[in-house]
N, C-alpha and C positions, 0 to 999 in steps of 0.2 A: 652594870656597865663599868670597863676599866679605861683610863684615859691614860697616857702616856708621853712625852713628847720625844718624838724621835727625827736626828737630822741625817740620819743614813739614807743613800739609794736605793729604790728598790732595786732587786734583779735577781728577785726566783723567777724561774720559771712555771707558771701555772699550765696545768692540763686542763683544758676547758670539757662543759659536755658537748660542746660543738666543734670541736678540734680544728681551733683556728689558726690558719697560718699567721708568720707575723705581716702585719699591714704597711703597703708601702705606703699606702693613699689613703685616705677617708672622703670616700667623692661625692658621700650623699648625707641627708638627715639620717643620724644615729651611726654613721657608718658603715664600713663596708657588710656588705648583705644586712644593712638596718640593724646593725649589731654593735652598740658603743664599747667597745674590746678591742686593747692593744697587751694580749697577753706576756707579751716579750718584752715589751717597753720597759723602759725604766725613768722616773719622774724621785725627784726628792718630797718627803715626808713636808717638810716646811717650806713654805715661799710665801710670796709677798710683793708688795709693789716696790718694796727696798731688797728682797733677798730673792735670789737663786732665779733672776729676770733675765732671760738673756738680750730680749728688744722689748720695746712697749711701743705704739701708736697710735695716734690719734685717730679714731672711726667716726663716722656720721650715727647719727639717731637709726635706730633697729635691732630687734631681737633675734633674725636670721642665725644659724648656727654656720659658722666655720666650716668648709670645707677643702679638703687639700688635694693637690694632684701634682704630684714628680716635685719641683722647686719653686710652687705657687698655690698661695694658700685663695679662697673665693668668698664673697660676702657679699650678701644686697645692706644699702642703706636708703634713708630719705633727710631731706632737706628743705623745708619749705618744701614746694610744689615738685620739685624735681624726686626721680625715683633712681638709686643708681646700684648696677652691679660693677663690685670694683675688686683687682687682682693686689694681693701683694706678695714679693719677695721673701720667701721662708727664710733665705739667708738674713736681711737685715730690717726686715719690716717696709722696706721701702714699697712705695706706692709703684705697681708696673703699670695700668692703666683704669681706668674707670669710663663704665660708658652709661650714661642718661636719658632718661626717660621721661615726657612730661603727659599723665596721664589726663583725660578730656578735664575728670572731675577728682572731689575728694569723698573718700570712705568716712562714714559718720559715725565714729566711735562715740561711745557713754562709759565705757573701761578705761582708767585711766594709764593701764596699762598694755592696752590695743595699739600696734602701731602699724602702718602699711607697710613695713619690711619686715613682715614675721616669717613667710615659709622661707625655707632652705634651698639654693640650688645643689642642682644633681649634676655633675659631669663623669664620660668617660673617656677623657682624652682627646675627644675629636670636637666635642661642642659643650657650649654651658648652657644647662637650660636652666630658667628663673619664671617665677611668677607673682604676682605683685596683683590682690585681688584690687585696685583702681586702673588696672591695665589689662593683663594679660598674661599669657604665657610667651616668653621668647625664647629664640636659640641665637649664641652666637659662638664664631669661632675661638680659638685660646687666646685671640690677641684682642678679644672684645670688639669685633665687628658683626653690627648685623646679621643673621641670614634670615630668618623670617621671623613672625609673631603672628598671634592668636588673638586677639582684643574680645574681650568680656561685658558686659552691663556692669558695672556699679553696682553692689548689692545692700540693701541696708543690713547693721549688724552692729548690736552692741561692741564686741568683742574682735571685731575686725575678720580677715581672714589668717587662719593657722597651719590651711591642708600644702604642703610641698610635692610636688612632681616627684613620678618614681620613672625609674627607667630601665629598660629590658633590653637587651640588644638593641634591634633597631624600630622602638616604640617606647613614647612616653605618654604616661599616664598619668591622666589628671582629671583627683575628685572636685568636683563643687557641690557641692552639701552647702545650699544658700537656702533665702526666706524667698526667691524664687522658683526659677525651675531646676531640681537639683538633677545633675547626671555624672555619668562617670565617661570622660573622653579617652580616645586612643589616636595619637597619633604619629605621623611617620616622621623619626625622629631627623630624620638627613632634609625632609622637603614642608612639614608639617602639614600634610596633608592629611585630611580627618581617614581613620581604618574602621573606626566604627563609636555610635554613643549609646549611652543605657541610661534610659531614666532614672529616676530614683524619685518617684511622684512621693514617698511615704516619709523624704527624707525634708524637715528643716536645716536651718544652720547646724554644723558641725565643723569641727577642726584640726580632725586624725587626720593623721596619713597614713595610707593604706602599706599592707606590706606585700613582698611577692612571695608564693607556698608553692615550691617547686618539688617533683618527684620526678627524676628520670624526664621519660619523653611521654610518661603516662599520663600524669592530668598536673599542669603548668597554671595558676590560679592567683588572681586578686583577692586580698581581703577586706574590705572593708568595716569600720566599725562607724556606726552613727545613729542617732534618734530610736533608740530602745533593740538595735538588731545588730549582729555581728555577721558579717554577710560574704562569701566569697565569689565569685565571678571568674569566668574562661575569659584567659588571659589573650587569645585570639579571636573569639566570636562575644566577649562582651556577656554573657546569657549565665544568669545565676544559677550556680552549683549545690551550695546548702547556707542554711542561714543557723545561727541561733538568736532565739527571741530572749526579751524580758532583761536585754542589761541596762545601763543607764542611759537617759534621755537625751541628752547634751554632752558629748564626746570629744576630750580633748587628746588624751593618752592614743602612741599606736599601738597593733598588737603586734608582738614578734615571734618569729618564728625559732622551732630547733628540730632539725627532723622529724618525726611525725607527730610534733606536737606543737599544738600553739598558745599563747599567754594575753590575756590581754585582760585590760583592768580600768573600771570607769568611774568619778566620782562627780554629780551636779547639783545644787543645792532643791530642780524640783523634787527629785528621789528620795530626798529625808525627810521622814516623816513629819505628821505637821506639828506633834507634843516635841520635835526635838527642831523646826528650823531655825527657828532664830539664833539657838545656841551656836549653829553657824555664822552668823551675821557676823561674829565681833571676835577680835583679836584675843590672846589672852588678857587676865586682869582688868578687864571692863567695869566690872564691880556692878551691874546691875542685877538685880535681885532677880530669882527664877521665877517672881508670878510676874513681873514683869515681860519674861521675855515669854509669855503664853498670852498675852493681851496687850494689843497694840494700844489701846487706850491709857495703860497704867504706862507700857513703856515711853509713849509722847512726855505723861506727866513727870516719869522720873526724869527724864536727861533735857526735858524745856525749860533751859536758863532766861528765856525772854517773855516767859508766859505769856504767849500767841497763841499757844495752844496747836501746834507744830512743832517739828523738827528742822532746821537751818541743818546744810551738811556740817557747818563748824560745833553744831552741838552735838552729832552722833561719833561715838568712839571708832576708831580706826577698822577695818570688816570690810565685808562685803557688802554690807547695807549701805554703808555710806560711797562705798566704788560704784552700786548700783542705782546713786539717788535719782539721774536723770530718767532712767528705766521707770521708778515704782512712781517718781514724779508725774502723774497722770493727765495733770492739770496745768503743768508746767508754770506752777507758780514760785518756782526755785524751795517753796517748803513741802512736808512730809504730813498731811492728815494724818491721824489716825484707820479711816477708811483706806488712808491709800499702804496704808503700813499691814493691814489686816489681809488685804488681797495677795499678800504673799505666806498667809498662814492658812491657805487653805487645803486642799487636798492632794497626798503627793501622785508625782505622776506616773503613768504605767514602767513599771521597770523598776529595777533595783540598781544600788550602787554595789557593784561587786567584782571582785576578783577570779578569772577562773580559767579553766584549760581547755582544752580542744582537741581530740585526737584526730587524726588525718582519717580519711579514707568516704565520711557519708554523703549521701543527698541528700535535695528535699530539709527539712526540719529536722533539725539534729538537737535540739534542743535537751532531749531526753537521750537517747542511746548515745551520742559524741562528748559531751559536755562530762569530763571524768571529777572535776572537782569545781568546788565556790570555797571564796572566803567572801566576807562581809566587812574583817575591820583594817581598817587602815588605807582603804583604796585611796589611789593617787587620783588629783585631780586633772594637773595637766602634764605630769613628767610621767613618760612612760616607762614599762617595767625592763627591769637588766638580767638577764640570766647570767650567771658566773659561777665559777667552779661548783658546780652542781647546788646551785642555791638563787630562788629568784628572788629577788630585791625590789624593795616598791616605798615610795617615799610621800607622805601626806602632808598637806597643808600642817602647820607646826612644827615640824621638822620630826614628824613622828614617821621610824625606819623599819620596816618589816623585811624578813627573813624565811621563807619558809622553802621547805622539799618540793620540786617542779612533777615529782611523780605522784604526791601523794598531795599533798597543799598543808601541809601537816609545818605548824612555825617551829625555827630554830631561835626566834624569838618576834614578837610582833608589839608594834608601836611603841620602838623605843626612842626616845628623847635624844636627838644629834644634840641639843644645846640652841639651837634657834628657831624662832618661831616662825611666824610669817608662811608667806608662798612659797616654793618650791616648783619653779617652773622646768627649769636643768633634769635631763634624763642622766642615774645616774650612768659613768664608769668604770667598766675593769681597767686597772692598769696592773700590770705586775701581778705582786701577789696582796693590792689592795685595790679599794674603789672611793672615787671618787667622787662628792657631792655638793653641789652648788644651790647655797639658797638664795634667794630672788632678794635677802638683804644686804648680799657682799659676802658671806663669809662661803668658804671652800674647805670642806671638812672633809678628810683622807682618812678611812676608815679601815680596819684589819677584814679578814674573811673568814673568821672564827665562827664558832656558834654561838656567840652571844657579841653583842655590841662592844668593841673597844676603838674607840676614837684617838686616833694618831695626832690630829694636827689639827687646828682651825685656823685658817690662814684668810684675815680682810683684807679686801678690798676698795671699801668705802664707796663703793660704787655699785648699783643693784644688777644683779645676773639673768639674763632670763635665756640666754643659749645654752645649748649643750655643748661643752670643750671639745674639742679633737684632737688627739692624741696620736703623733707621727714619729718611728722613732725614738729616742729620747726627749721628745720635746712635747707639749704639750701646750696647744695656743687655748686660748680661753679670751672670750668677750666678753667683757662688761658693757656697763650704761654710755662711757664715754671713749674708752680705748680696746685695743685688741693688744695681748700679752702672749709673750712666750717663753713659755717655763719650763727651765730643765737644769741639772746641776751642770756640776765642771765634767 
C-alpha cells in the first residue's frame, strides 16, 4: 500500500462501466439510479472541519443519508419524541423548512447505534417521500406540506429500521422485512393508494433496500436481499421472478445494479462459523487469549474483574458483544452468565456470508445457472458495494478494502488495511478519478483507483459517520453525528 498526501483537485474525467452522465441531483439512497458516482465532480484530496468547508451546520440526531434536488439538499432527523424531515439551502446551509412528526410510540433499540432516522428519503421533484419505522411512510410537497402517509405497527428490533423507499415513476416501494408480518408494498406515489402487497412469510428483520433491474420494456423488476435469499419481484404485479438461495441471514448491504449484471454482498455474525464467532465479538487489540474465545466459561473468567462470576458490560472490551449485551442478556439481570455467553456459540445459521454476481435474464431458482461468481473474504457488513471504473469495491468492518474484477470476481487486491478500525457503515464513492470512504469513527479516507491500495488523504472529523456523502457538482455534503458539512475547494 502507498500513502501520499495530496492537496490538488480532482478533475479527470473517468469513463465508468455504466457510463454515467454527470449528476445534477442525488435524489435517493446511494444516488442517482442507487449508484454513489459523481464521475465529473471534482472534490479536494484534503478537508476537514478547519479546511476546504464551504458551510457547516448544526443537524438533529440521525443517520439518514443526504439527499439533493436542484438548490436543496433533504434529511430526516429525531429529537426526543418528535420525528422531523427537514430542507436546507445548498447555497449557505441555511435551514428552508422542516416539518414534524410525533409517532403513537417509541422503537426499542438494544444497538447503540440504532436510531429511528436511519432510512433515506427518495424524491423526484414533485414530492419527498420518507419513512421513519415508529410512523410510517409519507409524501409531502417541496415546500414540506403534507399530502398523505401510510402509518405502520411498531415493530420490535434490536437494530431499528434500515430499509429506505425506492421509487419508479409513479410508484413507491417499500420493503418491511420486520419480526412481524413481512411484505413488500407498492404504492401510488401522487395519492398513496395501496397497487398491490407481497408477503414475504420466510422473511425476519432485515435492513437492505431494495434496488430497481430494468431492461427495456421487457421484464422491469425489484430485487430484494434478506434472511438467507436474494430475490427479485415484478415491478407491476408484485409476483416473484427468480431468487438465489443460501446468502447471509441478516442483511444490511443493498445489491446494485450495472446492465446485466448484478452485485450484492452480505456479512452477519449468525454465518460465522461457530470455531471462529467470537473472534467477531471484539475490536482489535482485546488481548484475550484464543481458548478463551471457544469457551464461554474461561472467557467470563478471563475479563470478570468483580469476581461474580459474570460479565458487567463495563468489563467486556469494546465489539459486538458488548453492543449486543441487552440481546444475549437473557435474564435481564444487566450481567452476562456464562450460559448466556455460550448460546451465541452455537451453530451457524443456513447461509453463507458472501460476495457475489448475478447475471440477468433467469427464473425460478437461479441459484446454480445465474450466480456467475462468490467470494467469501472481506464481505461488508452494512456499507454496500460501489462499482467504479471497472473495479467493485466492498469495505468490512476494520477498515479492511477489497478490490476485485466485476466479470470475473478475481481481486485486484483484497482486505487491505485504510488505516482505521471499527465499523464502516458509509457506502463507499466514486468521485473523480478517486473514492471516497467514511468510517463510522470520523475519519474520511480519499483513496486512488489503481490496482492496489494508495491512500490519498485521511481527513477527521471527530464526530462518528454513519451516512453515505452526496456528492453534487463540485461540492460534496457529508453528515456526521452532529452537523451536515459541505466540501469543496475554491
Amino acid at each position: 500500500m502507498r500513502i501520499r498526501s495530496s492537496l490538488g483537485l480532482v478533475c479527470c474525467l473517468v469513463i465508468l462501466t455504466c457510463s454515467l452522465a454527470v449528476a445534477a441531483d442525488w435524489p435517493q439512497f446511494l444516488g442517482p439510479n442507487a449508484t454513489p458516482v459523481a464521475a465529473s465532480s471534482s472534490i479536494p484530496d484534503s478537508f476537514g472541519p478547519e479546511e476546504n468547508i464551504r458551510w457547516s451546520v448544526d443537524v438533529p440526531s440521525g443517520s439518514s443519508s443526504p439527499i439533493v434536488w436542484k438548490k436543496r439538499l433533504y434529511l430526516t432527523g429525531v429529537a426526543d419524541d418528535a420525528l422531523w424531515i427537514l430542507a436546507y439551502n445548498l447555497k449557505d446551509g441555511s435551514q428552508a423548512w422542516k416539518t414534524e412528526f410525533t409517532p403513537a410510540g417509541k422503537e426499542q433499540f438494544l444497538h447503540r447505534d440504532a436510531t429511528p432516522a436511519a432510512p433515506t428519503p427518495v424524491t423526484d421533484g414533485k414530492r419527498i417521500y420518507a419513512y421513519f419505522g415508529a410512523y410510517g411512510l409519507i409524501a409531502l410537497d417541496m415546500k414540506g406540506k403534507l399530502l398523505w402517509e401510510k402509518t405502520f405497527p411498531i415493530e420490535a428490533n434490536m437494530f431499528g429500521t434500515g430499509t429506505s423507499p425506492v421509487l419508479d415513476g409513479d410508484t413507491i416501494y417499500l420493503v418491511r422485512d420486520v419480526s412481524g408480518a413481512s411484505a413488500i408494498h407498492a404504492f401510488d406515489a401522487a395519492t398513496g393508494e395501496e397497487r398491490w402487497t407481497t408477503p414475504r412469510p420466510d422473511a425476519g428483520p432485515n435492513f437492505s433496500t431494495p434496488v430497481l433491474w430494468k431492461h427495456g420494456k421487457k421484464r422491469k423488476e425489484l430485487v430484494v436481499a434478506g434472511s438467507g435469499t436474494l430475490k427479485s419481484y415484478d415491478l407491476v404485479s408484485g409476483r416473484p421472478i427468480w431468487w438465489v438461495q443460501g446468502v447471509t441471514i441478516l442483511v444490511c448491504p443493498s445489491p446494485i445494479v450495472s446492465g446485466d449484471h448484478l452485485y450484492f454482498g452480505g456479512w452477519s455474525t449468525p454465518n460465522v462459523p461457530n470455531d471462529e464467532r467470537m473472534l467477531t465479538g471484539f475490536e482489535e487489540g482485546h488481548g484475550i487469549p484464543q481458548d478463551a474465545l471457544l469457551d464461554a466459561a474461561l472467557l467470563v473468567k478471563h475479563l470478570d474483574r468483580n469476581d461474580d462470576a459474570a460479565l458487567q458490560a463495563e468489563e467486556i472490551p469494546p465489539g459486538r458483544l458488548v453492543e449486543a449485551f441487552i440481546f444475549v442478556d437473557g435474564n435481564a439481570d444487566g450481567a452476562l452468565a456464562a450460559e448466556e455467553i455460550a448460546g451465541l456459540l452455537g451453530p451457524a445459521a443456513p447461509g453463507e456470508n458472501v460476495m457475489l454476481s448475478v447475471r440477468h435474464g433467469g427464473t425460478g431458482d437461479v441459484t446454480e445457472s445465474h450466480v456467475q461468481w462468490r467470494r467469501t473474504k472481506g464481505v461488508p457488513y452494512v456499507a454496500s458495494p460501489l462499482l467504479y471504473n471497472d473495479r467493485l469495491y466492498y469495505v468490512k468492518k476494520g477498515g479492511l478494502l477489497s478490490a476485485v474484477d466485476p466479470k470475473s470476481g478475481e481481486p485486484f487486491f483484497e482486505m487491505a488495511r485504510l488505516g482505521e478500525g471499527g465499523e464502516y457503515y458509509a457506502t463507499p464513492v466514486g468521485v473523480g478519478d478517486r473514492i471516497v470512504i467514511a468510517s463510522a469513527r470520523g475519519t474520511v479516507f480519499v483513496i486512488g483507483t489503481g490496482d492496489e491500495l494508495e491512500v490519498l488523504s485521511e481527513n477527521k472529523f471527530g464526530e462518528s459517520i454513519a451516512a453515505t456523502p452526496a456528492v453534487v457538482g463540485d461540492t460534496m455534503y457529508l453528515r456526521t453525528e452532529e452537523h451536515l458539512w459541505a466540501i469543496g475547494g475554491e
